[in-house]
C-alpha positions as CSV (number, residue, x, y, z in Angstrom):
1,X,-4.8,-19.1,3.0
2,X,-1.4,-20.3,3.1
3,X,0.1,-17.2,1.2
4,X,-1.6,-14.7,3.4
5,X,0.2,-16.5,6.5
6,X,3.3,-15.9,5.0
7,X,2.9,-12.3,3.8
8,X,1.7,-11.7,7.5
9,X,5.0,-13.1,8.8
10,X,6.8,-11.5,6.1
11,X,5.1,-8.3,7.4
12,X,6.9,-8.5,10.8
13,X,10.2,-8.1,9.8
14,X,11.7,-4.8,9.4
15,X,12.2,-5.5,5.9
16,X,8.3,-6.4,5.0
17,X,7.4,-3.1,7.0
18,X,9.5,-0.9,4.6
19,X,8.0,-2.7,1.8
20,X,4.3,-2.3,3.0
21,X,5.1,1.1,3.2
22,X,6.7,1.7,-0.1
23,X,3.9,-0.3,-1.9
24,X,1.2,1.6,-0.1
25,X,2.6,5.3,-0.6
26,X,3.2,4.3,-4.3
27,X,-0.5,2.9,-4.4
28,X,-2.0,6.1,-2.8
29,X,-0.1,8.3,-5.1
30,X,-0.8,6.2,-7.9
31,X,-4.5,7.0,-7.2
32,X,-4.5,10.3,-6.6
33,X,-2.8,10.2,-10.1
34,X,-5.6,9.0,-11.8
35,X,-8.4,10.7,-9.7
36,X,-6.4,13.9,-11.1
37,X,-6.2,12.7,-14.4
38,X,-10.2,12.1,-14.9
39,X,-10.5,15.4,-12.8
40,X,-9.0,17.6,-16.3
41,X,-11.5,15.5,-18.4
């Protein structure tokens, strides 16, 4: 519980926002990736 606390502070920075955002764009893309992948199959 502890860690989520401090990834939601981290979070309210301006730093932690362009993080979240970075990791979540790569995540989406990194699903659409595969989803196309098994798409050819």
């Amino acid at each position: 519980m502890g860690a989520i606390l401090e990834v939601t502070e981290y979070l309210k920075e301006p730093v932690g926002m362009a993080i979240a955002a970075v990791v979540v764009a790569g995540g989406y893309f990194f699903v659409k990736w595969v989803f196309a992948e098994s798409e050819e199959d």
